[in-house]
C-alpha positions, 0 to 999 in steps of 0.5 A: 228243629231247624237247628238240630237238623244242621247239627246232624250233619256232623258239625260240632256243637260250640259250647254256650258262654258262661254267664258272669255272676256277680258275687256277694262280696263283689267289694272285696275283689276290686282292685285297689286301685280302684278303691278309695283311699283312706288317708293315712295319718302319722302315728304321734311321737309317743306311739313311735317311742312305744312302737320302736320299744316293742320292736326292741323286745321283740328282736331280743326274744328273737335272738334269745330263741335263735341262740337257744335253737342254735344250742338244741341242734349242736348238742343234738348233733352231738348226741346223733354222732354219739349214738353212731359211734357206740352203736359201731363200737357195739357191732365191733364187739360182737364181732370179736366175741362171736360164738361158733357154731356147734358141729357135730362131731364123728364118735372115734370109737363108734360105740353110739352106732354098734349100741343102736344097731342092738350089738353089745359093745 
């Protein structure tokens, strides 16, 4: 009671201190330092050849696929400047060939109106 008291005077409460739980994989979140060491062996001469082999294969497919990437995007340029040029050359056309508007036209002789007002002609 004796502490509700002075915090009824307007005097802010403080927030509690969060309470540090360890986690189950507490292991995996020390850092490496602190952690100790394997010892790293050299891979025998053999595993290096093999290593090195397959580096090479690697590089080649890579460079294949860069080759063959760098052939799509040209011809797909290609293409995108292709279908801009027709699709200008196609506003170009009908632009030209455009049909105008019908009108209509006064009748010279008048002989619609003097048949609608029931007026022989």
């Amino acid at each position: 009671m004796g502490e509700e008291s002075s915090h009824a005077a307007g005097e802010p409460r403080s927030a509690p201190a969060p309470v540090r739980r360890r986690s189950s994989n507490y292991r995996a979140r020390t850092p490496r330092s602190l952690t100790p060491r394997k010892s790293l062996r050299c891979p025998s001469a053999s595993r290096k050849l093999q290593l090195k082999d397959l580096c090479r294969q690697l590089h080649a497919r890579v460079d294949k696929v860069d080759e063959e990437r760098y052939d799509l995007e040209a011809r797909d340029t290609k293409n995108i400047t292709e279908i801009a040029d027709l699709t200008q050359k196609i506003f170009d056309l009908r632009g030209k060939f455009k049909r105008p508007t019908l009108q209509e036209s006064e009748n010279l002789c008048g002989c619609h109106d003097a048949g609608a007002a029931g007026d022989p002609g």
